[in-house]
ZANU-136646 format. One line per 3 residues: number of its first residue (from 0); their letters; for each residue x, z, y of N, C-alpha, C. Coordinates in pm, whole numbers. Layout:
NUM) A) X Z Y X Z Y X Z Y | ...
//
This chain:
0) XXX) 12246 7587 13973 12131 7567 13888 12035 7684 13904 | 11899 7608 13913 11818 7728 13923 11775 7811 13781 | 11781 7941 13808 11698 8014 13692 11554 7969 13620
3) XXX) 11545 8040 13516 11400 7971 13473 11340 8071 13506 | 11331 8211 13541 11254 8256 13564 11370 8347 13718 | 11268 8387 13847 11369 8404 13946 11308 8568 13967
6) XXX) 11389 8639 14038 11333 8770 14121 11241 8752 14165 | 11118 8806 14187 10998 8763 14239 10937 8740 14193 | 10900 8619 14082 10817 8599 14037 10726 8663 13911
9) XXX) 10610 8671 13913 10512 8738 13844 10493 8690 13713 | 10469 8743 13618 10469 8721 13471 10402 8777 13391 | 10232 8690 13350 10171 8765 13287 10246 8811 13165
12) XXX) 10205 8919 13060 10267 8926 12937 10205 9018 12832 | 10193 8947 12708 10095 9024 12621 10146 9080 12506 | 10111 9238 12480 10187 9274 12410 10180 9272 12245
15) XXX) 10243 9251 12164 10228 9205 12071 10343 9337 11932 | 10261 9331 11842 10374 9437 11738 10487 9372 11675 | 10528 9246 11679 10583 9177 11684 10669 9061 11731
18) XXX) 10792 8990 11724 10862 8847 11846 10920 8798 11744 | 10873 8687 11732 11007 8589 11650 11147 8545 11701 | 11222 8497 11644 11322 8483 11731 11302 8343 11767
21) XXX) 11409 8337 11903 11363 8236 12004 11252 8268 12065 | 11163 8370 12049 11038 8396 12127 11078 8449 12274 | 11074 8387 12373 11107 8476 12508 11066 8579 12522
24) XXX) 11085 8716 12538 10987 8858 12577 11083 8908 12650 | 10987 9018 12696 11014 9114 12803 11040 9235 12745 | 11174 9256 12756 11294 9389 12715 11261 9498 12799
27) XXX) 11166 9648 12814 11206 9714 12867 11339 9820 12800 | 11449 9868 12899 11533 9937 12857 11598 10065 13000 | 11574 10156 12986 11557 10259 13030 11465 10244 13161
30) XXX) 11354 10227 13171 11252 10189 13244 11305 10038 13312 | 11389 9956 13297 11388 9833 13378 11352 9683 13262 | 11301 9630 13309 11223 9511 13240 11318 9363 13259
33) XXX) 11371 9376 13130 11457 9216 13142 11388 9108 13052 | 11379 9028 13074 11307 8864 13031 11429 8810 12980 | 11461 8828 12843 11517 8743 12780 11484 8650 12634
36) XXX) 11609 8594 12569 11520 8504 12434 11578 8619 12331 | 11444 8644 12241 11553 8748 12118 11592 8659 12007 | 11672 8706 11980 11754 8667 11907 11816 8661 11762
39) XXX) 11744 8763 11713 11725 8890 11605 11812 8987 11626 | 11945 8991 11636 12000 9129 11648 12078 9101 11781 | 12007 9043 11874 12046 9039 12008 11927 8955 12101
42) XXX) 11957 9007 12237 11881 8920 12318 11960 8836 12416 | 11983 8718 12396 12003 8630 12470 11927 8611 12641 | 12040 8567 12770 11997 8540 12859 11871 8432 12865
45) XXX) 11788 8442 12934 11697 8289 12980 11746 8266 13095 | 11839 8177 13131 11886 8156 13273 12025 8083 13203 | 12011 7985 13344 12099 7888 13313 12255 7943 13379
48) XXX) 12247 8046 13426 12326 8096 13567 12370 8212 13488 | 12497 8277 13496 12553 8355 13487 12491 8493 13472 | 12471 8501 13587 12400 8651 13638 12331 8668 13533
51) XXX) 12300 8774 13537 12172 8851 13432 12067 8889 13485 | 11913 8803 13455 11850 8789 13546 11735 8946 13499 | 11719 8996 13578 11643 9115 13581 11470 9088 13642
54) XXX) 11370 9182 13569 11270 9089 13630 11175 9234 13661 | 11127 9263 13756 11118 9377 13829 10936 9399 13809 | 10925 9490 13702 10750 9524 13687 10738 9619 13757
57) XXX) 10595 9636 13814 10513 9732 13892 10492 9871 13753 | 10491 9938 13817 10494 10069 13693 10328 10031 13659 | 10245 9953 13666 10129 9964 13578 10175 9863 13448
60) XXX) 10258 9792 13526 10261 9668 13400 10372 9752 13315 | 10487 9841 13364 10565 9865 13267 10504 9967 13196 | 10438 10068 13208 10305 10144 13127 10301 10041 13027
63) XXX) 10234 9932 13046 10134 9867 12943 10230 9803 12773 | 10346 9761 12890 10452 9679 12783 10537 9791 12731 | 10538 9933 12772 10673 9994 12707 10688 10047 12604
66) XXX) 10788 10029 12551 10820 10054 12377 10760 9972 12332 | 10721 9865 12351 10673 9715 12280 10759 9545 12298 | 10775 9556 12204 10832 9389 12261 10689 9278 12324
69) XXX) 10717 9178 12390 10666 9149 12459 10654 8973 12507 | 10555 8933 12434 10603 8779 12436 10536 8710 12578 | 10608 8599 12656 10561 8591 12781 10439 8414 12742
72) XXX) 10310 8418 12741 10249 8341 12739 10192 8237 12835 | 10212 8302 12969 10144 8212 13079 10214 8172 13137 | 10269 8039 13232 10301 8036 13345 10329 8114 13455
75) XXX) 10425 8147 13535 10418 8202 13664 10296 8193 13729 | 10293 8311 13804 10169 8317 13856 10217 8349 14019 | 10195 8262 14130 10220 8284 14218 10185 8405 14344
78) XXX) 10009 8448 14288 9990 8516 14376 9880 8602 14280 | 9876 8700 14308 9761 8794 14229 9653 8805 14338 | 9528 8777 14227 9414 8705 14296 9319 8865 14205
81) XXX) 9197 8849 14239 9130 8945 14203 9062 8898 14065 | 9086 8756 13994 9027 8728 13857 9215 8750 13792 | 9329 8733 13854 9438 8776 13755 9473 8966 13746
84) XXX) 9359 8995 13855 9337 9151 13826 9243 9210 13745 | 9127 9130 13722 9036 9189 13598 9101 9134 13481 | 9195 9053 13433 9231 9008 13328 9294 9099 13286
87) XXX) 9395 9157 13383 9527 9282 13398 9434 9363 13343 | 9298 9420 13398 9237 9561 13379 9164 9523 13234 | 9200 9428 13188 9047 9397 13024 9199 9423 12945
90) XXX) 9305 9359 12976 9438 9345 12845 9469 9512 12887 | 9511 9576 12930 9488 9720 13006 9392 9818 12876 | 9310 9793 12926 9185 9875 12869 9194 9837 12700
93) XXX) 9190 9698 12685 9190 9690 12553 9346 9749 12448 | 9429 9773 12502 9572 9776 12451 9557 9937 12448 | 9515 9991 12534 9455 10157 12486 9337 10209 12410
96) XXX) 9258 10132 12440 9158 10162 12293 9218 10133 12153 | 9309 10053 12135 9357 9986 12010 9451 10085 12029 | 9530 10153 12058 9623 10255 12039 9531 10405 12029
99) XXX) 9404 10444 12091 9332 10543 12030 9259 10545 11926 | 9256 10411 11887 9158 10347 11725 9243 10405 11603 | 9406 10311 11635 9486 10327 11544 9599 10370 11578
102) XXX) 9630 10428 11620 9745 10482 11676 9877 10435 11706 | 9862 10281 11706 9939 10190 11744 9890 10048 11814 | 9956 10003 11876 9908 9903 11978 9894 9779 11868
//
């Protein structure tokens, strides 16, 4: 069975001060980024498969999400295009002004 989400694939994700449970987000834990369902006092696998699926951010994206939980809103994104890079640089820019406004994201 295939995973729901695989190695490789790209995942926009917006960060939020909050996850409900059952909300899928993105776990960073000692700099590595896992995609699972929380749970409230646990995070459950998303994957139908055994393994524990690990989901590998570029250090700009793990900057943006870390020490935040992290709910995943879009679809896979197959290829980064130069309009899913100004989106990256506006959620970017805006997620640090709102942390120099108020001192929290």
């Amino acid at each position: 069975m295939e995973p729901t989400y695989c190695d490789g694939d790209i995942l926009l994700v917006e960060g939020l001060p909050y996850i409900n449970i059952s909300d899928i987000g993105v776990f960073v834990v000692n700099g590595d980024g896992y995609v699972k369902e929380y749970g409230g006092d646990r995070v459950k696998e998303v994957r139908k498969m055994e393994k524990i699926a690990t989901l590998l951010i570029s250090s700009y994206l793990a900057w943006l999400i870390a020490d935040i939980k992290c709910k995943i809103h879009l679809k896979r994104i197959d290829r980064m295009n130069n309009e899913f890079m100004d989106k990256l640089r506006k959620v970017h820019d805006e997620f640090f002004y709102n942390i120099n406004q108020k001192g929290k994201p």
